[in-house]
C-alpha positions in Angstrom: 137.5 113.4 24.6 140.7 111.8 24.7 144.0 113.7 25.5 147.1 113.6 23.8 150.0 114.1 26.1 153.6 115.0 24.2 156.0 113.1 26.4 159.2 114.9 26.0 157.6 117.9 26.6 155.0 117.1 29.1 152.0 119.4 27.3 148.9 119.0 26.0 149.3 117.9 22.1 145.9 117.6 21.3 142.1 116.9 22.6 140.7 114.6 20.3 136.5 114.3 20.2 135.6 110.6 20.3 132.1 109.0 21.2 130.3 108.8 24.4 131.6 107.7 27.4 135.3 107.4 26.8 136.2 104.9 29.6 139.5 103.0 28.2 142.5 103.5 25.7 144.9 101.1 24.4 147.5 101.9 21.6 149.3 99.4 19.8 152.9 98.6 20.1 153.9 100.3 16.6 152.3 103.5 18.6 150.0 104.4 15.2 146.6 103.4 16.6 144.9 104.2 19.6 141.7 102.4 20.5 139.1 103.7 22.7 136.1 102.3 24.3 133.0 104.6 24.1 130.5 103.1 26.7 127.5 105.2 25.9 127.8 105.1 22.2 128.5 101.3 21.9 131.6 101.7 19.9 135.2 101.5 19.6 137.1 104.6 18.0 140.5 104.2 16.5 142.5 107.3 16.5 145.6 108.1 13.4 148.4 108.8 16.4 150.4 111.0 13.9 147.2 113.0 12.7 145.3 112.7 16.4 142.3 112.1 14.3 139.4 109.6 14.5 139.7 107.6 11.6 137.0 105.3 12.1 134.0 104.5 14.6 133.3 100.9 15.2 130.2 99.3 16.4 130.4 97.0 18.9 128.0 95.4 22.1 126.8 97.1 24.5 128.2 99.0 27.1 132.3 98.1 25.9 134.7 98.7 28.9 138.4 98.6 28.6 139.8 97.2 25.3 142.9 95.5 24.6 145.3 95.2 21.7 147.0 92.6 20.7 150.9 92.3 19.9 151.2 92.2 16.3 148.3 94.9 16.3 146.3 92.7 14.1 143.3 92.9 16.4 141.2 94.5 19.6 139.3 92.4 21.8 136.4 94.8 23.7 134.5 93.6 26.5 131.0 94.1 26.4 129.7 94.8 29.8 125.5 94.8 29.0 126.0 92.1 26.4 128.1 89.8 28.1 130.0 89.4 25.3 133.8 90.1 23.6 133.6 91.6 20.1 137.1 90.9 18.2 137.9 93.4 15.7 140.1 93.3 12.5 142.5 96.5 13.0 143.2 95.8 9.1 139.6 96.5 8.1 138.5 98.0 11.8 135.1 95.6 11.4 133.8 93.1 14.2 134.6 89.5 13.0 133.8 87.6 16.1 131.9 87.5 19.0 133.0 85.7 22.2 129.4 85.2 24.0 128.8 83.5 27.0 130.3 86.2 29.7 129.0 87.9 33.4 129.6 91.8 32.9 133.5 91.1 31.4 134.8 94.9 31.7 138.5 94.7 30.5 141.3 92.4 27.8 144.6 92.4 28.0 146.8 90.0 25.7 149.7 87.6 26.4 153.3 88.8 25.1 152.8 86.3 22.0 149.5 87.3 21.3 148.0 83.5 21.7 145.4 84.2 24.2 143.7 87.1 25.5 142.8 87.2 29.2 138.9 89.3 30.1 137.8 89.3 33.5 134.4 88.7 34.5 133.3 91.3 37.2 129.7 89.5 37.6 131.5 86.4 38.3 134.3 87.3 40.0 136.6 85.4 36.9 139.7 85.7 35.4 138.8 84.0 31.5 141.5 83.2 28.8 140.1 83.0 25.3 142.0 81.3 22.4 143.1 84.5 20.2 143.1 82.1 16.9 140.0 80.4 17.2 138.3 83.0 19.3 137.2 80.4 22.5 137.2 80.1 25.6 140.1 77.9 27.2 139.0 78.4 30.7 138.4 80.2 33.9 140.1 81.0 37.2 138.2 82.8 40.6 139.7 86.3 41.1 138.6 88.6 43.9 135.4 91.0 44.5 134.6 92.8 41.7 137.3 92.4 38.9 138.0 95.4 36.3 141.1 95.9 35.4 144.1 93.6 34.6 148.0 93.5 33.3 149.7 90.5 32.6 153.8 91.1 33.0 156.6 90.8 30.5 157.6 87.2 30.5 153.7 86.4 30.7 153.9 83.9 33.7 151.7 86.2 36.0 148.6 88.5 35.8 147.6 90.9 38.1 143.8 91.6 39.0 142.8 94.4 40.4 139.3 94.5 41.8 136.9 97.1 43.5 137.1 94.8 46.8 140.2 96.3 47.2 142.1 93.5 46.9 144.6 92.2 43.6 145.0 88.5 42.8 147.7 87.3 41.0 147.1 84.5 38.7 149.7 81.8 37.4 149.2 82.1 33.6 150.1 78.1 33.4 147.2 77.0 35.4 144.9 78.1 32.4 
């Protein structure tokens, strides 16, 4: 389940059911969608924020792991662990239209302020990847530390900040790659 919090308040607004294996959440800027990875059902669920209601259920690789949104809301990258593999997702239609292959166990996305490139890690290779958000590529690659699974990139988009299950957080110049 996923738990809606009402901030002013600080209760409980709803528990909404979702798929399997509920392991990461990202909600768009506008705040209408939330997005959440369902590891043990291979899917992506996209709750209605105003109705906390599952409006759709989206088939994805295997094993997805924390999914990021981008800016304009126009699409969700989700790392698929098992598959080694990043399916990109239409928010307009909520349908897969690309699939980024070529990956070692990438477990999280985040996006860039502008939305140009998405940055995955790769926890089976210890990598920080940036992928072309327009023609869905990879641009390239950067060594992280032990075990990467979880990332933010800040405001201005200059940095990145890796954390991994080493215990250690690398930060990575966003103009090197």
């Amino acid at each position: 389940t996923v738990t809606a919090i009402d901030l002013p308040t600080n209760t409980v607004a709803a528990t909404i059911p979702v798929g399997l294996g509920p392991v990461g959440v990202s909600v768009n800027y506008a705040g209408t969608r939330a997005y959440v990875a369902n590891q043990q059902a291979n899917s992506v669920g996209v709750i209605d924020t105003a109705t906390n209601t599952v409006i759709a259920t989206i088939p994805v690789g295997s094993q997805p792991g924390s999914v990021g949104v981008n800016p304009a809301g126009t699409r969700v990258f989700a790392p698929n662990q098992t598959s080694n593999s990043v399916s990109v997702i239409d928010t307009s239609t909520n349908t897969v239209i690309a699939t980024v292959a070529g990956l070692n166990f990438p477990s999280a996305a985040v996006f860039n302020p502008s939305g140009s490139k998405a940055y995955v890690n790769q926890s089976g290779a210890n990598l920080l990847t940036a992928i072309d958000a327009t023609t869905n590529t990879v641009i390239g690659s950067v060594a992280v530390c032990s075990g990467p699974y979880q990332q933010v990139v800040n405001a201005s988009g200059t940095r990145i900040y890796v954390v991994c299950s080493s215990g250690s957080v690398s930060v990575v110049d966003t103009s090197t790659f």
